[in-house]
TIKOLLO-300887 format. One record per residue (C-alpha): x, y, z; residue number from 1. Coordinates in steps of 0.02 Angstrom, whole numbers, plus 50000, padded with zeros to 5 digits. Example, Ala and Ser with C-alpha at 12.3 -4.5 7.8 and 13.67 -1.06 7.14 Angstrom:
2
ATOM     c1     c2     c3   nr
ATOM  50615  49775  50390    1
ATOM  50684  49947  50357    2
This chain:
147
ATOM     c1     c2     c3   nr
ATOM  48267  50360  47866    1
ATOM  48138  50502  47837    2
ATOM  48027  50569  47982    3
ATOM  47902  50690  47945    4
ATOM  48000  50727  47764    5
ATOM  48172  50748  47868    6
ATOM  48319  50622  47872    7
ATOM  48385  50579  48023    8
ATOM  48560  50637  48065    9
ATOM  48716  50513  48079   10
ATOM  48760  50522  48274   11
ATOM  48910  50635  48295   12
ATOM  49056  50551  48272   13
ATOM  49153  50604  48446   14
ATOM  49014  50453  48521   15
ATOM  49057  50338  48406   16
ATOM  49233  50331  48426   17
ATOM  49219  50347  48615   18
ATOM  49100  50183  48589   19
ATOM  49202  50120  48482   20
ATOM  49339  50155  48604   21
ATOM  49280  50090  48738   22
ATOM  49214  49941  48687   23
ATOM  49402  49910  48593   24
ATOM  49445  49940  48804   25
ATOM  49336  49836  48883   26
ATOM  49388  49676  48787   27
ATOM  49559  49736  48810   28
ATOM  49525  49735  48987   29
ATOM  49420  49562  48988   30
ATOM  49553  49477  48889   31
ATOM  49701  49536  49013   32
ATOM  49610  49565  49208   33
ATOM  49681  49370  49280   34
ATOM  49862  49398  49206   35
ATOM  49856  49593  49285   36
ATOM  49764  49529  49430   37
ATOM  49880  49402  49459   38
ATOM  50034  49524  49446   39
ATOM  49974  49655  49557   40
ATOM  49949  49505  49677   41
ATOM  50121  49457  49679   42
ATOM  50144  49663  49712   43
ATOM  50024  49675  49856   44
ATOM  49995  49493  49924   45
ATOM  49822  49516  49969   46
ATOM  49684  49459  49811   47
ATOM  49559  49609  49865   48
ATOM  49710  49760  49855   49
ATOM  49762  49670  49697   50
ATOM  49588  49689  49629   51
ATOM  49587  49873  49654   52
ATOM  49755  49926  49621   53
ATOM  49694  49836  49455   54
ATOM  49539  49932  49443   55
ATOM  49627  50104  49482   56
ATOM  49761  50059  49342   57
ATOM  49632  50028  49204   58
ATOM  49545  50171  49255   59
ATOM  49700  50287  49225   60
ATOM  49744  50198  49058   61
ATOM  49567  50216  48982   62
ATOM  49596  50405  48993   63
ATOM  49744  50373  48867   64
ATOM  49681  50223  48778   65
ATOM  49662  50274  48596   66
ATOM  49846  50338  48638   67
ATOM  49895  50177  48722   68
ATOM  49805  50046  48598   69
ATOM  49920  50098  48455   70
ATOM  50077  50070  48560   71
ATOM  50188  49919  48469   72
ATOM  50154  49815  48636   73
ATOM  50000  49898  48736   74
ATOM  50021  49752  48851   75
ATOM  50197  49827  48927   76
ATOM  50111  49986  48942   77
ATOM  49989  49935  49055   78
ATOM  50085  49811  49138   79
ATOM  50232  49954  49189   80
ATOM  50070  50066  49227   81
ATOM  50012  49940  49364   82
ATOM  50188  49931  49444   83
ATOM  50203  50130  49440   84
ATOM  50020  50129  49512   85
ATOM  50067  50013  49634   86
ATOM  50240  50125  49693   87
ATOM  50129  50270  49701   88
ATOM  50008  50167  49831   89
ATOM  50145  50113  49941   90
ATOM  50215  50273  49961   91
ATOM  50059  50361  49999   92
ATOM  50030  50221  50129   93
ATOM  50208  50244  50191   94
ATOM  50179  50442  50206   95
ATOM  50028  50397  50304   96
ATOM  50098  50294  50422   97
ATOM  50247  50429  50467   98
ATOM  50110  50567  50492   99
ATOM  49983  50489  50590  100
ATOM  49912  50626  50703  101
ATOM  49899  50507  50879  102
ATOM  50072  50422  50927  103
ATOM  50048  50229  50980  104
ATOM  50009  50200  51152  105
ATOM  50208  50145  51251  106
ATOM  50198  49976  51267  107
ATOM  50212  49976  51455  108
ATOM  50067  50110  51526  109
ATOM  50137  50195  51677  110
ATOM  50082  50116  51863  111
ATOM  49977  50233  51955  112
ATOM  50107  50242  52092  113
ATOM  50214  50339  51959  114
ATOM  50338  50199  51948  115
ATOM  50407  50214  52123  116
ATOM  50385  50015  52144  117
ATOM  50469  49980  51996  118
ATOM  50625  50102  52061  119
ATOM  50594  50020  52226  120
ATOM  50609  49828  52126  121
ATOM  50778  49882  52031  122
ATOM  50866  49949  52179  123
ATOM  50825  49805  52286  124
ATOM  50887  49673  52131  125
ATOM  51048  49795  52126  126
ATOM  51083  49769  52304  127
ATOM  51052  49586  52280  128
ATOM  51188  49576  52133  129
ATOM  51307  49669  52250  130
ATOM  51298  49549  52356  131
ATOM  51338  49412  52250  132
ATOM  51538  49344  52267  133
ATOM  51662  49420  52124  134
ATOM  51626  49328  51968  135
ATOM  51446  49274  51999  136
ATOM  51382  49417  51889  137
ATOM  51426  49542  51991  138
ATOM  51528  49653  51857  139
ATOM  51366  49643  51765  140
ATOM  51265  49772  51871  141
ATOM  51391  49852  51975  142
ATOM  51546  49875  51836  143
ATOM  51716  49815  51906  144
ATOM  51625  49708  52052  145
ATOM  51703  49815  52194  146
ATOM  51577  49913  52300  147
C-alpha cells in the first residue's frame, strides 16, 4: 500500500506475536475458566476466592505462556500453578493471622470492681463444698475431703 509514493511498513513483529499470543491465551483461558474455577473451588470453598485465585493464576501464567503453550500437557501446568497459587495464599493468610498487631479482646472483660466479687463468689462456693458430707463432692474442691 503506497502513501504519498511510500509503502507502508509491516507492523513489527514483537506485536504480532504478543497478539498472536495472547489471543492463543485468551481462548486458552475461555476454553478452561469453569474446570479451573471449579478446582480452585474445591481449594477455597467460597465461588468469589475461587474466581480470583483463578484470575491471579492466569495472570502469572500469561507472563510464561509462549513458554507454557508448548508444554506436552499445558493443562497440568496450569492446573499445578493454581494449587501452588493457592498454597502461597493460605500461607500469607496464615502469616497474617499470627502477626496481627491488636490481640483479641479476653472473652470475659474484667468487672469494674476488679474481680473482687467473683473472688468473693468462689470462696463462698468453696466453703459451701466443705461443708458437704465425705463423698458428696467434697474431694473435688478441697482434695482429700478433710478440712
Amino acid at each position: 500500500m503506497a502513501v504519498n509514493g511510500m509503502t507502508a511498513a509491516a507492523p513489527p513483529r514483537a506485536v504480532t506475536d504478543l497478539s498472536d499470543r495472547a489471543m492463543d491465551f485468551e481462548a486458552f483461558a475461555a476454553a478452561r475458566w469453569p474446570r479451573l474455577v471449579r478446582t480452585a473451588y474445591l481449594l477455597t470453598g467460597d465461588h468469589h476466592e475461587a474466581e480470583d485465585l483463578v484470575q491471579a493464576t492466569l495472570a502469572k501464567v500469561f507472563t510464561g505462556w509462549s513458554r507454557i503453550r508448548r508444554l506436552d500437557e499445558p493443562d497440568a501446568y496450569v492446573h499445578r500453578a493454581l494449587i501452588n497459587n493457592n498454597l502461597s495464599r493460605y500461607r500469607r493468610r496464615r502469616v497474617l493471622q499470627f502477626l496481627t498487631p491488636v490481640l483479641p479482646e479476653r472473652a470475659g472483660a474484667e468487672p469494674a470492681d476488679g474481680g473482687i466479687r467473683a473472688v468473693e463468689a468462689r470462696s463462698e462456693l468453696i466453703r459451701a463444698l466443705t461443708q458437704l458430707p465425705p463423698g458428696n463432692g467434697r474431694w473435688w474442691c478441697c482434695g482429700t475431703g478433710t478440712t
